[in-house]
N, CA, C and O atoms as a Tripos MOL2 file, in Angstrom:
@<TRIPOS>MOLECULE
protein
  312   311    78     0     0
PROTEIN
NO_CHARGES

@<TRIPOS>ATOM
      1 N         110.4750  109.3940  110.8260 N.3       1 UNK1
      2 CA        111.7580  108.7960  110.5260 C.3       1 UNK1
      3 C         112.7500  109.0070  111.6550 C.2       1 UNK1
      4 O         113.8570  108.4730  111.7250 O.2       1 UNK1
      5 N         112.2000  109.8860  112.5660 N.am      2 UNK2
      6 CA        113.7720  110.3600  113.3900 C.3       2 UNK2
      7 C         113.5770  109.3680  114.4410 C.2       2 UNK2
      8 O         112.4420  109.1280  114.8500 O.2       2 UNK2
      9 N         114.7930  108.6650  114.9900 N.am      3 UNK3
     10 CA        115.2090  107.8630  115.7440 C.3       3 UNK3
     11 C         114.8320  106.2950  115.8360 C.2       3 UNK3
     12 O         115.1180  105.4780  116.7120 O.2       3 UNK3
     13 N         114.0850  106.1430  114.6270 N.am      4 UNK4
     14 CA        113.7710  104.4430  114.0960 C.3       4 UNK4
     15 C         115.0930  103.4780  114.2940 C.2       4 UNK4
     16 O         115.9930  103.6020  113.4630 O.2       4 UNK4
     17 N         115.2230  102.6630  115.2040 N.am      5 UNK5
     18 CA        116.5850  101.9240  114.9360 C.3       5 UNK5
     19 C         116.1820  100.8140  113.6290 C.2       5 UNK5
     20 O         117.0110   99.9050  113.5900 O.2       5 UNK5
     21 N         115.1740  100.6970  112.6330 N.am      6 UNK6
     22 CA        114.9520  100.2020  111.6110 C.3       6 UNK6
     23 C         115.7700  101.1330  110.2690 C.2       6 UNK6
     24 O         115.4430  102.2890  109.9990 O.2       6 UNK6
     25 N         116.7870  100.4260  109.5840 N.am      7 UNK7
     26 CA        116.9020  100.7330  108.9780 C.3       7 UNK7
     27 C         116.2070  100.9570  107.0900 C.2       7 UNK7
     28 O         115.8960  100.0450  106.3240 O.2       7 UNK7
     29 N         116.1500  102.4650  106.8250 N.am      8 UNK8
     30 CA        115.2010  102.3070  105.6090 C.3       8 UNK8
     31 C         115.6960  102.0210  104.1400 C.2       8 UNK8
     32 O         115.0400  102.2980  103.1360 O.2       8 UNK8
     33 N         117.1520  101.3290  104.1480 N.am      9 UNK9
     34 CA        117.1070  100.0350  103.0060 C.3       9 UNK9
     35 C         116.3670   99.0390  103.4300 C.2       9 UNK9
     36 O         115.6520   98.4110  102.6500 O.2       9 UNK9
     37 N         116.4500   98.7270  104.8980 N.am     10 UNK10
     38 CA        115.8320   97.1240  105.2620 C.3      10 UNK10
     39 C         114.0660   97.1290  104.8640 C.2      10 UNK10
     40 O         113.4210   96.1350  104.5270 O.2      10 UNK10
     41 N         113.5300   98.5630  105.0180 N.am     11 UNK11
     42 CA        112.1350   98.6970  104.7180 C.3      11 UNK11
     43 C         112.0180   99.1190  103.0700 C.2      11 UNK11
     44 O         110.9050   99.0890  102.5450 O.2      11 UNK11
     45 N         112.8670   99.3970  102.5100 N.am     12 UNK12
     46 CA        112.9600   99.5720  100.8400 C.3      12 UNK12
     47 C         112.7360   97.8260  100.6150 C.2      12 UNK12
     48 O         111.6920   97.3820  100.1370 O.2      12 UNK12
     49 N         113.7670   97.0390  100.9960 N.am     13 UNK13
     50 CA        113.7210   95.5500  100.8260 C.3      13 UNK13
     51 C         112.9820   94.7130  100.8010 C.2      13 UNK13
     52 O         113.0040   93.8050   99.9690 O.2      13 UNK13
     53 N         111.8520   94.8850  102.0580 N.am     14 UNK14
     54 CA        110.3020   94.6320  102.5840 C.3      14 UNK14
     55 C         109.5420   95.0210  101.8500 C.2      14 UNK14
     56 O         108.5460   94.2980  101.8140 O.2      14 UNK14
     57 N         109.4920   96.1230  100.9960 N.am     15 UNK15
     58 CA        108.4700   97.0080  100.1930 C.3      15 UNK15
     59 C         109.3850   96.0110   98.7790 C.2      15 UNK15
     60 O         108.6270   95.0900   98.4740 O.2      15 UNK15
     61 N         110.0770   95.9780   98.3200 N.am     16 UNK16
     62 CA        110.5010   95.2760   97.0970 C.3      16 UNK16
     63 C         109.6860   94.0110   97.1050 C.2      16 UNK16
     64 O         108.8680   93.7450   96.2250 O.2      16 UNK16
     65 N         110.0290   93.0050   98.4620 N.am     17 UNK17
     66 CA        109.8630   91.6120   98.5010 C.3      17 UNK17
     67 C         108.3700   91.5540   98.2740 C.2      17 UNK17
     68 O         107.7330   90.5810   97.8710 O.2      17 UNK17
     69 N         107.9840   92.5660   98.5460 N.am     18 UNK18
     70 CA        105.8930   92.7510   98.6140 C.3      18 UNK18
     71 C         105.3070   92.4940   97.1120 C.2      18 UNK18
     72 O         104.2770   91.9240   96.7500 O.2      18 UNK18
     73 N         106.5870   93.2740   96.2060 N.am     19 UNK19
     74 CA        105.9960   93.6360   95.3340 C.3      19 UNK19
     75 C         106.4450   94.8960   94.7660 C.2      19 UNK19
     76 O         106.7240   94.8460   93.5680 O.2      19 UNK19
     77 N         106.5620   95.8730   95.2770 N.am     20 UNK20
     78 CA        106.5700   97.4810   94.9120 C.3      20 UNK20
     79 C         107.9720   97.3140   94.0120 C.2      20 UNK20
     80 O         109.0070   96.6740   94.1950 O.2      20 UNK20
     81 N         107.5690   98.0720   93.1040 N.am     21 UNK21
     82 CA        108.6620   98.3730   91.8470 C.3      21 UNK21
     83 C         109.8560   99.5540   92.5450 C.2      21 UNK21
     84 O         111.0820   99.4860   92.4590 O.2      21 UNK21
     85 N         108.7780  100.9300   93.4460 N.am     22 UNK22
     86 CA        109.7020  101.6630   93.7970 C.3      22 UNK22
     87 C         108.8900  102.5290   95.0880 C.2      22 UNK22
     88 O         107.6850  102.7800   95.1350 O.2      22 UNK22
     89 N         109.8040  102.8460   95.9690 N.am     23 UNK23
     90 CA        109.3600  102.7630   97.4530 C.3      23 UNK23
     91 C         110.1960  104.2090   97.4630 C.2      23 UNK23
     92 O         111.3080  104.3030   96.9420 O.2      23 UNK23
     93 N         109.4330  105.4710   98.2100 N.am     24 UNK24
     94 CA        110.2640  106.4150   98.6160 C.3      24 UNK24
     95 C         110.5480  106.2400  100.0490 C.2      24 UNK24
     96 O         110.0520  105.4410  100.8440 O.2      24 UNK24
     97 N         111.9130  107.6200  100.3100 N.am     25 UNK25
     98 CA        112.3310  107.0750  101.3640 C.3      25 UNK25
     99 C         111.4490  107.3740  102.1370 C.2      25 UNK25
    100 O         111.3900  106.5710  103.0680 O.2      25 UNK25
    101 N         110.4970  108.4130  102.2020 N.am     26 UNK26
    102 CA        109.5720  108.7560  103.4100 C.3      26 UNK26
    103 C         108.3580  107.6190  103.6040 C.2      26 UNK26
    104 O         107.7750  107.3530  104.6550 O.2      26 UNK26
    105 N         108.1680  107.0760  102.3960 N.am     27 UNK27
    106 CA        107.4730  105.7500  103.0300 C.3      27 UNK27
    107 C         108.1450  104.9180  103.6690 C.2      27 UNK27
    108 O         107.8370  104.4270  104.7550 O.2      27 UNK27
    109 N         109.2550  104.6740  102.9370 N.am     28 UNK28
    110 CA        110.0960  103.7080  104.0060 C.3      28 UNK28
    111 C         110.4970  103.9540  105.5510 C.2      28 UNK28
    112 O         110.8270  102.9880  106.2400 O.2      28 UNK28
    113 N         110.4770  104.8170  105.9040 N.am     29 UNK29
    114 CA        110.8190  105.8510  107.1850 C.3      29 UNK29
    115 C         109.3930  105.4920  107.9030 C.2      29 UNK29
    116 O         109.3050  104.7560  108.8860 O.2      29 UNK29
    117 N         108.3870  106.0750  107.3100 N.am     30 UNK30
    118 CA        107.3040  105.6030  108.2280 C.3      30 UNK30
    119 C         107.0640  104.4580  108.3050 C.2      30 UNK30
    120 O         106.5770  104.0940  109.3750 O.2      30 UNK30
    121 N         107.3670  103.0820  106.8910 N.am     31 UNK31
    122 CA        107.0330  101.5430  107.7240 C.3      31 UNK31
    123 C         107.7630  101.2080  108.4840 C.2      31 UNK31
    124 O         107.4900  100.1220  108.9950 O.2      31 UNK31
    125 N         109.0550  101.9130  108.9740 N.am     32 UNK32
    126 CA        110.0480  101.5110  109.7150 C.3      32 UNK32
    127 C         109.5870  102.1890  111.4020 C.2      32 UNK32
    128 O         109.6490  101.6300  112.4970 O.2      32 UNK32
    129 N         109.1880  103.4080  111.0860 N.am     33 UNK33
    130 CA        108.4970  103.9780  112.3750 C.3      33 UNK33
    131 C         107.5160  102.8010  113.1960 C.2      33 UNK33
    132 O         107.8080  102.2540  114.2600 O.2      33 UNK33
    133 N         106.3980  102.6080  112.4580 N.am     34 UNK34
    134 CA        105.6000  101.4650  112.4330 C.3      34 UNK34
    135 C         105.5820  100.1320  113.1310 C.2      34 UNK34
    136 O         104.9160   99.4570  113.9150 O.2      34 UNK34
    137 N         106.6690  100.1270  112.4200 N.am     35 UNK35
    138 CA        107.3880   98.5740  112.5850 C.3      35 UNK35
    139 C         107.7900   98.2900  114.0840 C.2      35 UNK35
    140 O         107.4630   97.5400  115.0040 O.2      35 UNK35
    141 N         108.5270   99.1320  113.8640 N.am     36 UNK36
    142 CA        109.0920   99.3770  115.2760 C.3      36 UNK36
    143 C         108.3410   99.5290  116.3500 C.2      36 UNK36
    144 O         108.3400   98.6750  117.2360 O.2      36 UNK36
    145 N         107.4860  100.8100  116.4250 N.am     37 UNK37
    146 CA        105.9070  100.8720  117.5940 C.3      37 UNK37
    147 C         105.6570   99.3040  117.7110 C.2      37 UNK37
    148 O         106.0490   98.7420  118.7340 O.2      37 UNK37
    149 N         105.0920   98.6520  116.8210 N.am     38 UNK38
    150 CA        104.8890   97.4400  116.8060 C.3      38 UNK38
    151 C         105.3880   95.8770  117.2370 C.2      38 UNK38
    152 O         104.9170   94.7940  117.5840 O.2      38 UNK38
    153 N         106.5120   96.4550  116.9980 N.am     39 UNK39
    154 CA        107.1980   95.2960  117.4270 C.3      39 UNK39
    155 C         107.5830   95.6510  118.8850 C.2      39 UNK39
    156 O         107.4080   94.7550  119.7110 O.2      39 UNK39
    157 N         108.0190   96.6850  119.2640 N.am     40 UNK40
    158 CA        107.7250   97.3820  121.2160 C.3      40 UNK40
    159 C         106.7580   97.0760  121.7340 C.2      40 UNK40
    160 O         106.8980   96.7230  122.9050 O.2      40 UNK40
    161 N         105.3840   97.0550  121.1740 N.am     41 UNK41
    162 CA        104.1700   96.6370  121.8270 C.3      41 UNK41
    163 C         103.9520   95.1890  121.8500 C.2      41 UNK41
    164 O         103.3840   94.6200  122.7820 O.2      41 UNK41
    165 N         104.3060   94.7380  121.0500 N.am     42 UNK42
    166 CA        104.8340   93.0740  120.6820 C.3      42 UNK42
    167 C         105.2450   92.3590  122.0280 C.2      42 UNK42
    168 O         104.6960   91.6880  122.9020 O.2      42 UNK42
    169 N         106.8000   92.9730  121.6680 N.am     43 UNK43
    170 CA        107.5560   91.9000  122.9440 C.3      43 UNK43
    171 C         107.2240   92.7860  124.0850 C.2      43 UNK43
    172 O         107.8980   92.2220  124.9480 O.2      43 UNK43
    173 N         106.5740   93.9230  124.7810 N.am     44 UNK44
    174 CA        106.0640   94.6130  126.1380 C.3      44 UNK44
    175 C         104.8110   93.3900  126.4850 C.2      44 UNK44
    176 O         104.4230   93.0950  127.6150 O.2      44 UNK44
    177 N         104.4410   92.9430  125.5060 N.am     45 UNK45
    178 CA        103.5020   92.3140  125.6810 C.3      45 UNK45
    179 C         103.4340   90.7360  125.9560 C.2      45 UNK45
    180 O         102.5480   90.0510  126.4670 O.2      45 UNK45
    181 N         104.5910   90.4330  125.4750 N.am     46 UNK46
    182 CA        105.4240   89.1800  125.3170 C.3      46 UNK46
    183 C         105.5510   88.6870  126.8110 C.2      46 UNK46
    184 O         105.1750   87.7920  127.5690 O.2      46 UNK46
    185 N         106.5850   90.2310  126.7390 N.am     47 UNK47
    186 CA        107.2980   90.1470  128.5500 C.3      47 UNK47
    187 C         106.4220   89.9360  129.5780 C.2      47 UNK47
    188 O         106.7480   89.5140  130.6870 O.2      47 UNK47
    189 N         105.2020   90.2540  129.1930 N.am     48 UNK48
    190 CA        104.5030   90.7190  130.2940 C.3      48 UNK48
    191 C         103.6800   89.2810  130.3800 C.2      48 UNK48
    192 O         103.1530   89.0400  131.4660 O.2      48 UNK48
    193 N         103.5570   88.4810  129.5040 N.am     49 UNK49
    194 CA        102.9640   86.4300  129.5360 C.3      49 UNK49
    195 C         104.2830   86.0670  130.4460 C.2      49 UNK49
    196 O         104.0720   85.5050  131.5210 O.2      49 UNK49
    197 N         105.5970   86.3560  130.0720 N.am     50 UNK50
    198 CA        106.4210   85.4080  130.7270 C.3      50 UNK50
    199 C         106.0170   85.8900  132.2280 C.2      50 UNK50
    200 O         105.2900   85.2740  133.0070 O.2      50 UNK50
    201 N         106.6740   87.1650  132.4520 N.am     51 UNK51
    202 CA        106.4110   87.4270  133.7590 C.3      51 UNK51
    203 C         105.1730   86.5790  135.0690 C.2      51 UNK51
    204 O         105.3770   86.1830  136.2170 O.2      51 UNK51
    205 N         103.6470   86.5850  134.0120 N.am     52 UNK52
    206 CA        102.2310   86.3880  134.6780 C.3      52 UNK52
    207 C         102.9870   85.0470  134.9100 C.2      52 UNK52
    208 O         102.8940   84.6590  136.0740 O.2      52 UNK52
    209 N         103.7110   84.2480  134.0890 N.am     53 UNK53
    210 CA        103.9160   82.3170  134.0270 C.3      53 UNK53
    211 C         105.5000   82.6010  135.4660 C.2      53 UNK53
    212 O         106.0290   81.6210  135.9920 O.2      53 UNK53
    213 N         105.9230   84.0210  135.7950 N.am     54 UNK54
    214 CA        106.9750   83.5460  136.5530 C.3      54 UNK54
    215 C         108.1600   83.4060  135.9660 C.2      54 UNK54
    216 O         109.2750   83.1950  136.4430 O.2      54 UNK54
    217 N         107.7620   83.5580  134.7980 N.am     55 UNK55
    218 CA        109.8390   83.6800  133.9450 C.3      55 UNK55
    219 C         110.3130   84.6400  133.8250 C.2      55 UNK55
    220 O         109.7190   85.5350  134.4250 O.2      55 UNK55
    221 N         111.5800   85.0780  133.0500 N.am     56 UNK56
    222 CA        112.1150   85.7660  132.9950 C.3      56 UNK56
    223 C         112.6260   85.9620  131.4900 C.2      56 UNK56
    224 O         113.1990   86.9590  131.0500 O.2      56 UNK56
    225 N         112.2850   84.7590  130.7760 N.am     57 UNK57
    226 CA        112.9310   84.4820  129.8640 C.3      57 UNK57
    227 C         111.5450   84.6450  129.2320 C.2      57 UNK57
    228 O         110.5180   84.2830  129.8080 O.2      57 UNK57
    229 N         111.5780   85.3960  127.6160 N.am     58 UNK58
    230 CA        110.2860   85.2160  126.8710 C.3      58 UNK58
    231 C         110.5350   84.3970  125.4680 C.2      58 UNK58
    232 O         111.3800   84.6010  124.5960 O.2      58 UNK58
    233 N         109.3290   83.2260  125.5690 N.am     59 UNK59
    234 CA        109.2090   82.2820  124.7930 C.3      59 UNK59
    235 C         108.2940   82.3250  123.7360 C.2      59 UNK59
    236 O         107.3230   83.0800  123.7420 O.2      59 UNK59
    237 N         108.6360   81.3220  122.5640 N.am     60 UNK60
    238 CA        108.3070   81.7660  121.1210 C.3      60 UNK60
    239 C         106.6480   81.7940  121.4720 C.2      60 UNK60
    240 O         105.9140   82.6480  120.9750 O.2      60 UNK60
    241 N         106.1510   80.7280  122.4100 N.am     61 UNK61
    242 CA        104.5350   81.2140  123.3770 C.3      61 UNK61
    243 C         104.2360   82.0090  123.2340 C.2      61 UNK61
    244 O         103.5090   82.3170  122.2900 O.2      61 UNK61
    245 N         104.7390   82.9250  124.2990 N.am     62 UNK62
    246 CA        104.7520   84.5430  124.6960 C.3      62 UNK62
    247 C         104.4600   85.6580  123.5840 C.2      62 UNK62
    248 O         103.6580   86.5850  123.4740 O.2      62 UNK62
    249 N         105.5410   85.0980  122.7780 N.am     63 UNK63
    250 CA        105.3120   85.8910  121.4980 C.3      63 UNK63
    251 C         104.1710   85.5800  120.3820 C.2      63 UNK63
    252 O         103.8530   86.0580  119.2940 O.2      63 UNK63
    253 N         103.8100   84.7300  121.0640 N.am     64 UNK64
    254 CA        101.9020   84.1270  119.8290 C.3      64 UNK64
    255 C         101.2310   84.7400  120.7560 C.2      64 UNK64
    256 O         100.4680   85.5770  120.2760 O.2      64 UNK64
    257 N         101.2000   84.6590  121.9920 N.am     65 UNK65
    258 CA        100.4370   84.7750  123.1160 C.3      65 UNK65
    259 C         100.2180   86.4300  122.7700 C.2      65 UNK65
    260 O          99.0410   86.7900  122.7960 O.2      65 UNK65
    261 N         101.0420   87.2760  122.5090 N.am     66 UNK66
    262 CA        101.3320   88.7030  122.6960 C.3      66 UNK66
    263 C         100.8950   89.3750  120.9760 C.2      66 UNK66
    264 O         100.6650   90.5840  120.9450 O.2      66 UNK66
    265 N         100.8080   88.6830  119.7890 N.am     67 UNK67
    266 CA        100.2540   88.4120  118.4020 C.3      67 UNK67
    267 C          99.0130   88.1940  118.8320 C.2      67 UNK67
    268 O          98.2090   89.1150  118.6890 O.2      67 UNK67
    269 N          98.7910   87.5690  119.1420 N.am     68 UNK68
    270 CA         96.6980   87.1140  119.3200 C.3      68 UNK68
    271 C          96.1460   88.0580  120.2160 C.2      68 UNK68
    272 O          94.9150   88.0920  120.2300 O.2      68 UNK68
    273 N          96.7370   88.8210  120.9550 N.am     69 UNK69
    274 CA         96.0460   90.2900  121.8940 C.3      69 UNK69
    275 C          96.3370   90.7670  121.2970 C.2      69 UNK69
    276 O          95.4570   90.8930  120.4450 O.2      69 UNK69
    277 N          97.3410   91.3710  121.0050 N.am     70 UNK70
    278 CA         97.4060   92.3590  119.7750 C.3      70 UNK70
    279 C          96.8790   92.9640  118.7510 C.2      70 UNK70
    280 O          96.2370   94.0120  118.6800 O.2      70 UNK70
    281 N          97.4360   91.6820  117.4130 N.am     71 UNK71
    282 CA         96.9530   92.0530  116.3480 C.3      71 UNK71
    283 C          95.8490   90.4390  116.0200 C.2      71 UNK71
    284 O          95.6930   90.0920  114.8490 O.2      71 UNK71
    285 N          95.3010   89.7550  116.9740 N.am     72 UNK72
    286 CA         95.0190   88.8260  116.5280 C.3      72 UNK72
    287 C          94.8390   87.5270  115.7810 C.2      72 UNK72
    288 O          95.7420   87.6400  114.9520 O.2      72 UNK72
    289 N          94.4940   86.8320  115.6330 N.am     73 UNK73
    290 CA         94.8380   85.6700  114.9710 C.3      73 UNK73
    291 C          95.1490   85.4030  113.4920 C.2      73 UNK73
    292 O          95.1530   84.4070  112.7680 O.2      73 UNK73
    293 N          95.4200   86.7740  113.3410 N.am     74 UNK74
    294 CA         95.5130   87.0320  111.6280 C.3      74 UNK74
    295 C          96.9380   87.0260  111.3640 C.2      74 UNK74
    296 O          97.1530   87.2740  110.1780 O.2      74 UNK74
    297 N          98.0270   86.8240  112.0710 N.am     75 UNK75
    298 CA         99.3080   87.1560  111.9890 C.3      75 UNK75
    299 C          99.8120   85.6620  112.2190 C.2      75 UNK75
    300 O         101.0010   85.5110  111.9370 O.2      75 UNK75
    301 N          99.1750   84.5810  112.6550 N.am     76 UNK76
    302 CA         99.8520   83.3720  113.4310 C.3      76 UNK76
    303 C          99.5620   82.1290  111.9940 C.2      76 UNK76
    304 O          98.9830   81.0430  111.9500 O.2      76 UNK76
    305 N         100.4580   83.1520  110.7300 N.am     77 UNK77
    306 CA        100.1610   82.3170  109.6900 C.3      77 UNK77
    307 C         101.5310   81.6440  109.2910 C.2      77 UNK77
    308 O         101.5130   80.6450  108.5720 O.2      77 UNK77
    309 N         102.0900   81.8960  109.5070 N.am     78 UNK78
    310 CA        104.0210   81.6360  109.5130 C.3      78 UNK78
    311 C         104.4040   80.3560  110.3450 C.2      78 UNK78
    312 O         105.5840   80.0260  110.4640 O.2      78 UNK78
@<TRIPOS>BOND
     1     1     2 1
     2     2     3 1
     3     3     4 2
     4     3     5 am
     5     5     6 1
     6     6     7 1
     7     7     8 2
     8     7     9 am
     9     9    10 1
    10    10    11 1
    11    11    12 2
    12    11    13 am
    13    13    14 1
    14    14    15 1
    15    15    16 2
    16    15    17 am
    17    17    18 1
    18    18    19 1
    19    19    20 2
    20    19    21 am
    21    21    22 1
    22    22    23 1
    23    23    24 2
    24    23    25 am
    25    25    26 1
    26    26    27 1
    27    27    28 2
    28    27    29 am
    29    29    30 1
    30    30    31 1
    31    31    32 2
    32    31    33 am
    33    33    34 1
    34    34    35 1
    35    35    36 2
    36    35    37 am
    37    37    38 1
    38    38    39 1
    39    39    40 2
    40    39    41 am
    41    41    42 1
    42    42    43 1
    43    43    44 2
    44    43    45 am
    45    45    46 1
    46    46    47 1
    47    47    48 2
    48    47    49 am
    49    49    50 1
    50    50    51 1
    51    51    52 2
    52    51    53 am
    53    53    54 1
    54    54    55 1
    55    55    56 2
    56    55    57 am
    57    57    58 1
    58    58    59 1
    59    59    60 2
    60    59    61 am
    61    61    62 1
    62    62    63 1
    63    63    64 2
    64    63    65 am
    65    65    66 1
    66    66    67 1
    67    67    68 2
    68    67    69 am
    69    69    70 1
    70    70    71 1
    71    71    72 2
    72    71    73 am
    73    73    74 1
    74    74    75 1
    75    75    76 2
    76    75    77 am
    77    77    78 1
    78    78    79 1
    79    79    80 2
    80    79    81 am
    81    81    82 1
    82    82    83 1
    83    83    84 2
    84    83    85 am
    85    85    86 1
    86    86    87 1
    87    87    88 2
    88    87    89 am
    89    89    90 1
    90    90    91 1
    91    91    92 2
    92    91    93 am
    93    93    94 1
    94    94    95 1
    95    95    96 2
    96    95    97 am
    97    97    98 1
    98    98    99 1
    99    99   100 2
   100    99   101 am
   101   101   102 1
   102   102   103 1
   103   103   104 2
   104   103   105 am
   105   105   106 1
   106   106   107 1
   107   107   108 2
   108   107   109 am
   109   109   110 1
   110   110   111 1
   111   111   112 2
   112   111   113 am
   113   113   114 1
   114   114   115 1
   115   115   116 2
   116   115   117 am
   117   117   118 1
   118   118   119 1
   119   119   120 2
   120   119   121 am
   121   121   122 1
   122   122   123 1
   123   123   124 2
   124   123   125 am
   125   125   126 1
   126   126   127 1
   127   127   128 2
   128   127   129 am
   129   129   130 1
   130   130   131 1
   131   131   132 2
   132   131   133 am
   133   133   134 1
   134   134   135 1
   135   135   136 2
   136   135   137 am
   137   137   138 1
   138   138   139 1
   139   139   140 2
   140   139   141 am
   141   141   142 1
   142   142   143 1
   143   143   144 2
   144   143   145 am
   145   145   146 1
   146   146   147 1
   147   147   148 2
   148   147   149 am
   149   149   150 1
   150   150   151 1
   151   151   152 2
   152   151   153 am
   153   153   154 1
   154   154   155 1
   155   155   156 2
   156   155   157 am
   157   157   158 1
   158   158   159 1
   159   159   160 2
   160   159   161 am
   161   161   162 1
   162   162   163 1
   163   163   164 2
   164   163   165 am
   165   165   166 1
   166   166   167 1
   167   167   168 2
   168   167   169 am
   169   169   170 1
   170   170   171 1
   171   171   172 2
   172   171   173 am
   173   173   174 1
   174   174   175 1
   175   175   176 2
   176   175   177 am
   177   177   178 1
   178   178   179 1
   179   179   180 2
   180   179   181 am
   181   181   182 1
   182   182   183 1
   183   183   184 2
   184   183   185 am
   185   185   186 1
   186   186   187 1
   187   187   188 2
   188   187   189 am
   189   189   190 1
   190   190   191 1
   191   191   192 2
   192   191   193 am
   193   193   194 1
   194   194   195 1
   195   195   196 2
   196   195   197 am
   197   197   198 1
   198   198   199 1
   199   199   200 2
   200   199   201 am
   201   201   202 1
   202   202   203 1
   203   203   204 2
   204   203   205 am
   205   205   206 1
   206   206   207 1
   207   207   208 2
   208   207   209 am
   209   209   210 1
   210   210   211 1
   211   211   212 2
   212   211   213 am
   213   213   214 1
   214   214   215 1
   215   215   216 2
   216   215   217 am
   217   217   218 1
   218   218   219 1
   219   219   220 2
   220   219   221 am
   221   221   222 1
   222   222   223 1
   223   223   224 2
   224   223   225 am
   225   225   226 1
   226   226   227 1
   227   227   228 2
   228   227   229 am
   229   229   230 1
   230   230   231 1
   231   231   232 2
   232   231   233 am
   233   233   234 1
   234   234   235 1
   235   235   236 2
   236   235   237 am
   237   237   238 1
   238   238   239 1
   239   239   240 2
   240   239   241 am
   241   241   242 1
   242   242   243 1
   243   243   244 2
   244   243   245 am
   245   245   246 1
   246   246   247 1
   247   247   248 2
   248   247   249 am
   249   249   250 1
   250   250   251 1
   251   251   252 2
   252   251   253 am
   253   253   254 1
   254   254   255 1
   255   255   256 2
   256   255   257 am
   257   257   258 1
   258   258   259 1
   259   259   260 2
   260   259   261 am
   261   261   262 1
   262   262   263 1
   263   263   264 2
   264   263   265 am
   265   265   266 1
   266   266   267 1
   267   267   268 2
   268   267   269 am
   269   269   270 1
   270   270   271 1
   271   271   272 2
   272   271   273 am
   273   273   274 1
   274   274   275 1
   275   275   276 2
   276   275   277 am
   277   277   278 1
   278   278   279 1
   279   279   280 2
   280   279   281 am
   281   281   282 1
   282   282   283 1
   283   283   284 2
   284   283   285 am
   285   285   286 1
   286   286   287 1
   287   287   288 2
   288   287   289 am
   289   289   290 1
   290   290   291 1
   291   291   292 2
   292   291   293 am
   293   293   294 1
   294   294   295 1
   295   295   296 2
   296   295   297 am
   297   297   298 1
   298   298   299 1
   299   299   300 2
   300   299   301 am
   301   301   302 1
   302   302   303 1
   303   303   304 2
   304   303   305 am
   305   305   306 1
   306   306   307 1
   307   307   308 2
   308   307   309 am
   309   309   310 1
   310   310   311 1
   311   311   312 2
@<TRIPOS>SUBSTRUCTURE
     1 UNK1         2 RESIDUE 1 A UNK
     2 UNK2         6 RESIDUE 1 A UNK
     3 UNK3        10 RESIDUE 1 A UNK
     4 UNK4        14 RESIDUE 1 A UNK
     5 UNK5        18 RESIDUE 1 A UNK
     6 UNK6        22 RESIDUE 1 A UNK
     7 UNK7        26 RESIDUE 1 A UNK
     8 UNK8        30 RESIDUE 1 A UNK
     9 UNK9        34 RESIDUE 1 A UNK
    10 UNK10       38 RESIDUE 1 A UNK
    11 UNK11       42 RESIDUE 1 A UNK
    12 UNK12       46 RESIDUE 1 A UNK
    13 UNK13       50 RESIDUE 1 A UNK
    14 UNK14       54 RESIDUE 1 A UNK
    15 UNK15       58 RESIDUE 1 A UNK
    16 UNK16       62 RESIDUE 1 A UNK
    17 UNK17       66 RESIDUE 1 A UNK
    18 UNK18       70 RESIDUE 1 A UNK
    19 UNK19       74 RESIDUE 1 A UNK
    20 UNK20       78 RESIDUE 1 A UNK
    21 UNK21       82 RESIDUE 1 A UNK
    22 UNK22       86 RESIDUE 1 A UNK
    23 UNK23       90 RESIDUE 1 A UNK
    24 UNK24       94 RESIDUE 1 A UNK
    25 UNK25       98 RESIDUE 1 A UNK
    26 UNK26      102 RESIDUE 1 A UNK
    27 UNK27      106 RESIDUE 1 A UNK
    28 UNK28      110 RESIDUE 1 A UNK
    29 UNK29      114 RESIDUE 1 A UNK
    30 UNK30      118 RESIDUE 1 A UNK
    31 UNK31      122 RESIDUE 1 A UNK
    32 UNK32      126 RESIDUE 1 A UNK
    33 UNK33      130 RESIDUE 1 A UNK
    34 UNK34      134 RESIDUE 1 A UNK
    35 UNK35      138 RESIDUE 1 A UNK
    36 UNK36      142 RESIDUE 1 A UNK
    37 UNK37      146 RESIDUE 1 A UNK
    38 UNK38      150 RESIDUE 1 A UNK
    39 UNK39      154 RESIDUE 1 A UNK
    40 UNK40      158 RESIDUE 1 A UNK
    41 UNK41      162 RESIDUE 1 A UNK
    42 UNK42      166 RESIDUE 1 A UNK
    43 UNK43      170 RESIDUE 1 A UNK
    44 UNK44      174 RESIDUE 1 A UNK
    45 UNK45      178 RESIDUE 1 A UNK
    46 UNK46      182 RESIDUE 1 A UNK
    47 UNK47      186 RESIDUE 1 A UNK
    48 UNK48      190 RESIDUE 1 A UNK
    49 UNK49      194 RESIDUE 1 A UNK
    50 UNK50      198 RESIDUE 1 A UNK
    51 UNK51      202 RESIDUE 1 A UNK
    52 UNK52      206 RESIDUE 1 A UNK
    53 UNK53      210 RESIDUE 1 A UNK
    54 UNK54      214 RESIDUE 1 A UNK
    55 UNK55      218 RESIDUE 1 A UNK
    56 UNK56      222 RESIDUE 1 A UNK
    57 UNK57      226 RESIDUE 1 A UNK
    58 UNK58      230 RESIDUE 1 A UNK
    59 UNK59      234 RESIDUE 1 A UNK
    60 UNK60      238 RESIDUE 1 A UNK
    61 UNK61      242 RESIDUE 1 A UNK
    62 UNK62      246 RESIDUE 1 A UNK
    63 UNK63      250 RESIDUE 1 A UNK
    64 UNK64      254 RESIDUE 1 A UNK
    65 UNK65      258 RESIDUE 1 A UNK
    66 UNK66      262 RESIDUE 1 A UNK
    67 UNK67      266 RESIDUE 1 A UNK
    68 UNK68      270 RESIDUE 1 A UNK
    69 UNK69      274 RESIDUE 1 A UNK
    70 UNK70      278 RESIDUE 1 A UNK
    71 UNK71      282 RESIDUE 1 A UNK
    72 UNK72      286 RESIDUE 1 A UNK
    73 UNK73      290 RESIDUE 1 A UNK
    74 UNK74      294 RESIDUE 1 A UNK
    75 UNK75      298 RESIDUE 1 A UNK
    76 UNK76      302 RESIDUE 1 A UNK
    77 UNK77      306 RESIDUE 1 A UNK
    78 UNK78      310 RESIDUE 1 A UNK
């Protein structure tokens, strides 16, 4: 939990919208830990398509591009 800039109402909210009747805070703390790792490795990964293409700017691409190395094609359902 220490230094997550995710806040753990916003991961109580996520755990509601799922389903869960009732979410403690230390779970919420760690999907927020999580989340976060994740989403850092995300757009590091993002950055790093624009860069190879020469930009500077990272595009909603980048960010499928950086989902399919990642966590694979299991996420590009949205």
């Amino acid at each position: 939990m220490a230094g997550s800039k995710l806040s753990i109402s916003s991961m109580h909210r996520l755990c509601r919208k799922s389903g869960a009747k009732r979410v403690s805070d230390a779970a919420a703390g760690r999907l927020a830990e999580i989340l976060e790792q994740l989403g850092m490795k995300l757009a590091r990964e993002a950055l790093e398509s624009a860069k190879l293409e020469g930009r500077k700017t990272v595009r909603l691409e980048d960010v499928d591009a950086a989902i399919r190395k990642v966590m694979g094609r299991s996420l590009l359902f949205i």
